[in-house]
Backbone as XML, in Angstrom:
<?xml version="1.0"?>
<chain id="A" units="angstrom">
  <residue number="1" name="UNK">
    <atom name="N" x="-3.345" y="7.875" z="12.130"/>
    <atom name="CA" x="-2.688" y="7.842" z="10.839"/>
    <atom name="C" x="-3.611" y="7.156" z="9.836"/>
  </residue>
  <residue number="2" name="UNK">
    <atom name="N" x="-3.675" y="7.429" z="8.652"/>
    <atom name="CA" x="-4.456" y="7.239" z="7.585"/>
    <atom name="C" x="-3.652" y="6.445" z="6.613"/>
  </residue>
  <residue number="3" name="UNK">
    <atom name="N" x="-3.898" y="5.322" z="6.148"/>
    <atom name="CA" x="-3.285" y="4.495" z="4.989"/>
    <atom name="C" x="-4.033" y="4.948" z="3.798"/>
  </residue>
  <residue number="4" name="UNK">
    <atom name="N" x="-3.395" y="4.885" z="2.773"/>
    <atom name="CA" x="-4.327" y="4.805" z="1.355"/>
    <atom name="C" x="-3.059" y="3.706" z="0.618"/>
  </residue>
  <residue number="5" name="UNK">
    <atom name="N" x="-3.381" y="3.257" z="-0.390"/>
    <atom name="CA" x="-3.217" y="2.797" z="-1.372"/>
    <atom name="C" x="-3.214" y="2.907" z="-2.905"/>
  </residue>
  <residue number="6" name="UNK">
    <atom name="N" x="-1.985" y="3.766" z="-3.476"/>
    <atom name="CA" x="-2.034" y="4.402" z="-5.040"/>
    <atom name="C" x="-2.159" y="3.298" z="-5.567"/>
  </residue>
  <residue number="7" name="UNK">
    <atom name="N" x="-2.565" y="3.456" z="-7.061"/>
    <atom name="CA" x="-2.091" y="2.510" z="-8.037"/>
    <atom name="C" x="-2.163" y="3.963" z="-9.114"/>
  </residue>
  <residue number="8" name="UNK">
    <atom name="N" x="-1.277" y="3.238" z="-9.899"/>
    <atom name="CA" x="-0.086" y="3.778" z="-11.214"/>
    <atom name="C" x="-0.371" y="2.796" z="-12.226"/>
  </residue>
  <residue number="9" name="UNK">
    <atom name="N" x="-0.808" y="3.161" z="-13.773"/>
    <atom name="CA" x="-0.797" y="2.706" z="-14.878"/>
    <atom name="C" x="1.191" y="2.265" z="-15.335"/>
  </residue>
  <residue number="10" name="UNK">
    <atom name="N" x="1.059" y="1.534" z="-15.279"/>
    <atom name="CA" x="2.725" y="1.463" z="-14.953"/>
    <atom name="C" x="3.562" y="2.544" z="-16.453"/>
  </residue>
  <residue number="11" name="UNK">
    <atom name="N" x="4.281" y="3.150" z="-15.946"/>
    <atom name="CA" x="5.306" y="4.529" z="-16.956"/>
    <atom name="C" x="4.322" y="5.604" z="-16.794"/>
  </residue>
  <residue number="12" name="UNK">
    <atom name="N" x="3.082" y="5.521" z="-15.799"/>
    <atom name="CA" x="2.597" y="6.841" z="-15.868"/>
    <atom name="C" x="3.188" y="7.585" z="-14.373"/>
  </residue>
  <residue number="13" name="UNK">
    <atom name="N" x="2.698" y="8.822" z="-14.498"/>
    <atom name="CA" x="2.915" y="9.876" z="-13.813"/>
    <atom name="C" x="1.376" y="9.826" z="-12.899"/>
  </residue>
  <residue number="14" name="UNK">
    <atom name="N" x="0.589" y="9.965" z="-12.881"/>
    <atom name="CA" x="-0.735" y="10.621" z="-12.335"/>
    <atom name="C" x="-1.074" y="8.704" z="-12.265"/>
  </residue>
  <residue number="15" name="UNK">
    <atom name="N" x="-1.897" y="8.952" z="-10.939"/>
    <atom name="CA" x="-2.492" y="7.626" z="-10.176"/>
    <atom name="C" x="-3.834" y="7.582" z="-10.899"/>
  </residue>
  <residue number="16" name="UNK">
    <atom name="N" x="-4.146" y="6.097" z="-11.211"/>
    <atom name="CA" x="-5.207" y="5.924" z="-11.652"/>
    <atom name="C" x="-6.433" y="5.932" z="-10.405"/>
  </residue>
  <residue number="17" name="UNK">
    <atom name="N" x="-5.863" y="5.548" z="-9.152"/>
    <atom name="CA" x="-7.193" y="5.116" z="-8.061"/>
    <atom name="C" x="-5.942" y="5.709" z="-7.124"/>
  </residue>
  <residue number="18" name="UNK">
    <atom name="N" x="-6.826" y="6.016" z="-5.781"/>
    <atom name="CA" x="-6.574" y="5.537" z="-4.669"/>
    <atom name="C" x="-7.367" y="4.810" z="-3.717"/>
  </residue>
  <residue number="19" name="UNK">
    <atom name="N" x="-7.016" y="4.189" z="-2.722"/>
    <atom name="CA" x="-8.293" y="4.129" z="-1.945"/>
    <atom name="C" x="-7.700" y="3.934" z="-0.621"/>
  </residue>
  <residue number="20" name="UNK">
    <atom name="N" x="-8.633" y="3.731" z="0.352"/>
    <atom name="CA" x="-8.283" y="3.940" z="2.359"/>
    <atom name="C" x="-7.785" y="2.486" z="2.514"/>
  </residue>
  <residue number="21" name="UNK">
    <atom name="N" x="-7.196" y="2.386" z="3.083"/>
    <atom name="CA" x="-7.120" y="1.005" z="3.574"/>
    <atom name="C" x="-6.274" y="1.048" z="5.691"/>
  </residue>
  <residue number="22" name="UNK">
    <atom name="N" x="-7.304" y="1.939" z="5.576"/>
    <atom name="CA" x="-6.701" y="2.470" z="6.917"/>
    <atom name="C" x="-7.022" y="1.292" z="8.391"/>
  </residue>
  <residue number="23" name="UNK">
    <atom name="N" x="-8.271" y="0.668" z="7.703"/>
    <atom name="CA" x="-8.563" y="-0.298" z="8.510"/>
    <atom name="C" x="-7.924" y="-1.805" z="8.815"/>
  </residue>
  <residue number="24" name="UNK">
    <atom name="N" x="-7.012" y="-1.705" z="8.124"/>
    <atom name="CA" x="-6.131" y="-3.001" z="7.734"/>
    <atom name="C" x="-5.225" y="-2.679" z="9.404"/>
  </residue>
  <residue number="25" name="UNK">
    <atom name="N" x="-5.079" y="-1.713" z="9.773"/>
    <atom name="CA" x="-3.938" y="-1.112" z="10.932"/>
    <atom name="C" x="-2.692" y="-0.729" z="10.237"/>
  </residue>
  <residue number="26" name="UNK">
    <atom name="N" x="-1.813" y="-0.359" z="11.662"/>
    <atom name="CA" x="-0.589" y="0.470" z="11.053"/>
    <atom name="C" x="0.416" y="-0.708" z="11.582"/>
  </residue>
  <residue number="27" name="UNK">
    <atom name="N" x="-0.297" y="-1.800" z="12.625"/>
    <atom name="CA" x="0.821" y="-3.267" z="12.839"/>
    <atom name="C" x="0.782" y="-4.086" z="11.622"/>
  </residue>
  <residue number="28" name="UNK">
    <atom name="N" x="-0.403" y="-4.156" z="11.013"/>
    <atom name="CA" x="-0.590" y="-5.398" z="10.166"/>
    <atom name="C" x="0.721" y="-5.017" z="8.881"/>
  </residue>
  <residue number="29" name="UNK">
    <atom name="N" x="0.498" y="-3.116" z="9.055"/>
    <atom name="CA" x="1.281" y="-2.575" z="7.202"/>
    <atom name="C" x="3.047" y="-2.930" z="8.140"/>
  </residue>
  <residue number="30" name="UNK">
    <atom name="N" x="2.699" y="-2.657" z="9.112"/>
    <atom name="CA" x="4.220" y="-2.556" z="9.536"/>
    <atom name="C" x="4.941" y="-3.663" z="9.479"/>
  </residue>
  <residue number="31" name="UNK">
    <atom name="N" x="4.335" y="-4.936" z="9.869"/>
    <atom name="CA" x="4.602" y="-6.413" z="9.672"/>
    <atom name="C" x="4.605" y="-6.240" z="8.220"/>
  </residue>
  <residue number="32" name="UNK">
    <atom name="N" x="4.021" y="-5.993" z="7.237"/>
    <atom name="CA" x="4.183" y="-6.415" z="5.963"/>
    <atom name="C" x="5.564" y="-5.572" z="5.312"/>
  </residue>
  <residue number="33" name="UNK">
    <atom name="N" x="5.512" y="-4.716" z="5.330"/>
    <atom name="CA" x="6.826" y="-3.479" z="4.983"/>
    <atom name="C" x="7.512" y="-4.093" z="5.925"/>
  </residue>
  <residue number="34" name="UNK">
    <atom name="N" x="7.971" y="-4.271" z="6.864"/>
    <atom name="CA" x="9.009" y="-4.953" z="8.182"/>
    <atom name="C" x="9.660" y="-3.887" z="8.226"/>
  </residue>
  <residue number="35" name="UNK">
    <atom name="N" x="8.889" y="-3.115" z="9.053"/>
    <atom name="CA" x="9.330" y="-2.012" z="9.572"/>
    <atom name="C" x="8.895" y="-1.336" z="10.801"/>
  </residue>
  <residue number="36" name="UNK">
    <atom name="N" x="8.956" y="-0.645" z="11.756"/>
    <atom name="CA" x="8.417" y="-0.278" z="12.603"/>
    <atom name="C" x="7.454" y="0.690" z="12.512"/>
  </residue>
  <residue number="37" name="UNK">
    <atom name="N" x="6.083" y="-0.029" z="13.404"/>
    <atom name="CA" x="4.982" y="0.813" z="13.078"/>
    <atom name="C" x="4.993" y="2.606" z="13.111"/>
  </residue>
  <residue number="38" name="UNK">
    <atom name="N" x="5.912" y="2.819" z="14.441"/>
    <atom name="CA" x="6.014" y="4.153" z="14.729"/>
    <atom name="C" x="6.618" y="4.804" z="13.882"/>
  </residue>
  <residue number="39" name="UNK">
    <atom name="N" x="7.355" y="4.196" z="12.799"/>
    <atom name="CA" x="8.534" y="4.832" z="11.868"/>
    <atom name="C" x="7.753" y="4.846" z="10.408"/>
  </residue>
  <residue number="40" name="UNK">
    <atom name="N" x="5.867" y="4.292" z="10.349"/>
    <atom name="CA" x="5.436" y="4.463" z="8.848"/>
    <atom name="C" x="5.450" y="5.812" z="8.672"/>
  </residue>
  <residue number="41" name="UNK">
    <atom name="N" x="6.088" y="6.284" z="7.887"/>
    <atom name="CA" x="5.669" y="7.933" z="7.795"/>
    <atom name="C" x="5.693" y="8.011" z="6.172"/>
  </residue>
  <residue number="42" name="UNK">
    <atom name="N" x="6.077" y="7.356" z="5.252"/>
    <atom name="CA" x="6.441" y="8.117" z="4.010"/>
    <atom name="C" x="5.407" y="7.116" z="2.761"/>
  </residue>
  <residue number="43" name="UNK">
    <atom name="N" x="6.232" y="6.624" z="1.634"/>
    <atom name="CA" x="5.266" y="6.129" z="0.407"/>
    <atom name="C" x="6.084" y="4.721" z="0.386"/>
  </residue>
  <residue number="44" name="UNK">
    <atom name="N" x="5.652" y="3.953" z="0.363"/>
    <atom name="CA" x="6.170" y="2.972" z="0.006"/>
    <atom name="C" x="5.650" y="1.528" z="-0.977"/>
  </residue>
  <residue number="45" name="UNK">
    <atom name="N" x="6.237" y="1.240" z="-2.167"/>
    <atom name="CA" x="6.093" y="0.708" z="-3.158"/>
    <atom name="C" x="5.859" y="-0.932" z="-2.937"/>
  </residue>
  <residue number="46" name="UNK">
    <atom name="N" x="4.837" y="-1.399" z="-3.335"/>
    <atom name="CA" x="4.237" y="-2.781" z="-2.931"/>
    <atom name="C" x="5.138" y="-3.797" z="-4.144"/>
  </residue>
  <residue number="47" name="UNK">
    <atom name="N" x="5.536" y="-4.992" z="-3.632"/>
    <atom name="CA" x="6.284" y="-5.735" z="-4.426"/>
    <atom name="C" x="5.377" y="-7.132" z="-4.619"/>
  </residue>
  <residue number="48" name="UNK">
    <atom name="N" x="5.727" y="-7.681" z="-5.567"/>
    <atom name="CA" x="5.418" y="-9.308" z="-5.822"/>
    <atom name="C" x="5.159" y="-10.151" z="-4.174"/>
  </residue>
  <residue number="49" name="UNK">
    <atom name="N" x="6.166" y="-9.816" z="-3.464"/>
    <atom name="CA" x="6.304" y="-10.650" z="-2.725"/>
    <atom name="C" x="5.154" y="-10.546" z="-1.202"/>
  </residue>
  <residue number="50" name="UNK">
    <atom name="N" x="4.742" y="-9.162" z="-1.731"/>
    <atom name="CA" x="3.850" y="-8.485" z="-0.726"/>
    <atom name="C" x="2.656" y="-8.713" z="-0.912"/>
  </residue>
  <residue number="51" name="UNK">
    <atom name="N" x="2.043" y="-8.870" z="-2.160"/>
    <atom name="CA" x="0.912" y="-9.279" z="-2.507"/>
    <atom name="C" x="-0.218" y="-9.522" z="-1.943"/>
  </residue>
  <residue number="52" name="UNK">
    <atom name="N" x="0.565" y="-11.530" z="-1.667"/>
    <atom name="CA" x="-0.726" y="-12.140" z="-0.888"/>
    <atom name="C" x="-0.757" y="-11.422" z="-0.085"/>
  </residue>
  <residue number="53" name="UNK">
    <atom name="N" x="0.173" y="-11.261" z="1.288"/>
    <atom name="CA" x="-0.673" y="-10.700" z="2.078"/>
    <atom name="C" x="-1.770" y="-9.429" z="2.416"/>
  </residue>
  <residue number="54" name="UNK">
    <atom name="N" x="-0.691" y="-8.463" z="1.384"/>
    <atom name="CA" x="-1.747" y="-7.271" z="0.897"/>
    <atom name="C" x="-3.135" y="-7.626" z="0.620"/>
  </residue>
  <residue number="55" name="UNK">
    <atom name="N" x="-3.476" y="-8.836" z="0.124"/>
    <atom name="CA" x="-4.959" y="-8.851" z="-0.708"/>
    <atom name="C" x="-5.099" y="-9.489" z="0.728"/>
  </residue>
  <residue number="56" name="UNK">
    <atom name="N" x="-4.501" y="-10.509" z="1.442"/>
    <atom name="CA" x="-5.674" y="-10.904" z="2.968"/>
    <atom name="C" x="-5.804" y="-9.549" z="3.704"/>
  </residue>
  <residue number="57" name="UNK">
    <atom name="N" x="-4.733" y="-8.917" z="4.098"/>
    <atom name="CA" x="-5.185" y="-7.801" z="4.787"/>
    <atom name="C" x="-6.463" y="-6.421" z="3.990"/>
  </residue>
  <residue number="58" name="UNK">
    <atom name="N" x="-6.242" y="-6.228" z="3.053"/>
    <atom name="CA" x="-7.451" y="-5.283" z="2.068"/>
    <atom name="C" x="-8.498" y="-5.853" z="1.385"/>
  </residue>
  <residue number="59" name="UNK">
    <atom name="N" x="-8.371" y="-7.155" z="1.117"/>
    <atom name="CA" x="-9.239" y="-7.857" z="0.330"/>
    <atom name="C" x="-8.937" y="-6.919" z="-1.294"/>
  </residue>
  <residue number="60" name="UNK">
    <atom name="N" x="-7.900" y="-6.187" z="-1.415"/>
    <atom name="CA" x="-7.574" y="-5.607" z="-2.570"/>
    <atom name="C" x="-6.448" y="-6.601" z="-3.500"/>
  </residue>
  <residue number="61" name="UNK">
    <atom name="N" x="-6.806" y="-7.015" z="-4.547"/>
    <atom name="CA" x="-5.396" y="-8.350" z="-4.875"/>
    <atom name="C" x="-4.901" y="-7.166" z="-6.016"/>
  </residue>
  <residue number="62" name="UNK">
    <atom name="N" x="-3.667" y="-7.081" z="-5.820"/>
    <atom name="CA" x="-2.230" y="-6.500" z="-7.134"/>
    <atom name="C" x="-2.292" y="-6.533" z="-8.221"/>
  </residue>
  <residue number="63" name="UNK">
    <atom name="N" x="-2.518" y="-6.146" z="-9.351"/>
    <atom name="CA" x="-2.193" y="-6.694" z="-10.727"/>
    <atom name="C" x="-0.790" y="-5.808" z="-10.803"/>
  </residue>
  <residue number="64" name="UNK">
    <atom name="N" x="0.167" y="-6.569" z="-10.885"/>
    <atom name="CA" x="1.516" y="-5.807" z="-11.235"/>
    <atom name="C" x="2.038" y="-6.169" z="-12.391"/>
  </residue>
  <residue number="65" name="UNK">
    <atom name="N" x="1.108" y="-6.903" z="-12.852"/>
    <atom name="CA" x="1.781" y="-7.138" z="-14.440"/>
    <atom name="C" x="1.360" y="-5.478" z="-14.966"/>
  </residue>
  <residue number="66" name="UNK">
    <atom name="N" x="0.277" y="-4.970" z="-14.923"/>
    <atom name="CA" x="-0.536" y="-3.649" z="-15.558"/>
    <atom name="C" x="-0.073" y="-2.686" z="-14.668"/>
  </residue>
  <residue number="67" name="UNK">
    <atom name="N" x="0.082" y="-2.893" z="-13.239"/>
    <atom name="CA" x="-0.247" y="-1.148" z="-12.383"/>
    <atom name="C" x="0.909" y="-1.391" z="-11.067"/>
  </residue>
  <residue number="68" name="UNK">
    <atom name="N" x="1.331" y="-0.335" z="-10.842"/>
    <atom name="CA" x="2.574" y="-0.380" z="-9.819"/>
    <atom name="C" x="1.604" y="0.531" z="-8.617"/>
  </residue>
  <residue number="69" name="UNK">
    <atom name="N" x="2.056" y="0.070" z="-7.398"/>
    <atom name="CA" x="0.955" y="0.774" z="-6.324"/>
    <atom name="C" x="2.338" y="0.873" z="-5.653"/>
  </residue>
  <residue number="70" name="UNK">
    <atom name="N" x="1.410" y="1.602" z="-4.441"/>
    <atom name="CA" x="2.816" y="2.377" z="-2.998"/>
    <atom name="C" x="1.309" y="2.228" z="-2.276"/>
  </residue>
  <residue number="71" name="UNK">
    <atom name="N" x="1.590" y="2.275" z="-1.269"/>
    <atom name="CA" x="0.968" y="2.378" z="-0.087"/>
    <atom name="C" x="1.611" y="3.739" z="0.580"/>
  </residue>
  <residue number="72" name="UNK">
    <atom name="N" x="0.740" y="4.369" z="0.732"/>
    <atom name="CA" x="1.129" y="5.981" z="1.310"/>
    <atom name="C" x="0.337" y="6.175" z="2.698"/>
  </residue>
  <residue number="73" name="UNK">
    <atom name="N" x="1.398" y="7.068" z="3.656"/>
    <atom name="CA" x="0.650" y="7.153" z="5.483"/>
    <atom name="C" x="0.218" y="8.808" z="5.100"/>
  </residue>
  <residue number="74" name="UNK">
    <atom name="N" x="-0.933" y="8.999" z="5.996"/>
    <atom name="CA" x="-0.655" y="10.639" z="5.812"/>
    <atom name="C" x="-1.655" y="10.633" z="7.614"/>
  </residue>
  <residue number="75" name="UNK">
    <atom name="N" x="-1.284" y="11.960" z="7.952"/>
    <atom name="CA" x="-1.536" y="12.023" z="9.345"/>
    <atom name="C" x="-2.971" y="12.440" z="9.054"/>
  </residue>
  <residue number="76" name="UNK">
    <atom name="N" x="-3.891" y="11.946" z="10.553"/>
    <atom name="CA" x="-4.816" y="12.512" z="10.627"/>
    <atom name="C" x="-5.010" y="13.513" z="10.662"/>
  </residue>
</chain>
């Protein structure tokens, strides 16, 4: 399974970036979403509270004041 990471100009439609973050794993996203790894299948929207750990696991840090991201799975 393949992670990426959107980001959104926030009220836009069309993603400004994406990028892989496939190397982070599918336990580390699953612990962070608290959800079961076997059950990542869809898009899911990164919050305030997700942040820090998002930036230790990607070394990618949030600006959510400017850009709304999801973290999206897509199969190999």
């Amino acid at each position: 399974m393949k992670f990426l990471v959107t980001r959104y100009l926030k009220d836009e439609d069309s993603p400004d970036s994406s990028t892989d973050v496939t190397e982070a794993g599918a336990d580390a996203f699953a612990d962070l979403l608290r959800i079961p790894a076997d059950q990542l299948a869809d898009v899911y929207p990164l919050k305030e509270e997700q942040a820090e750990r998002f930036r230790e696991l990607t070394g990618i840090a949030l600006d959510l004041g400017k850009y709304e991201y999801f973290l999206e799975t897509e199969a190999d």
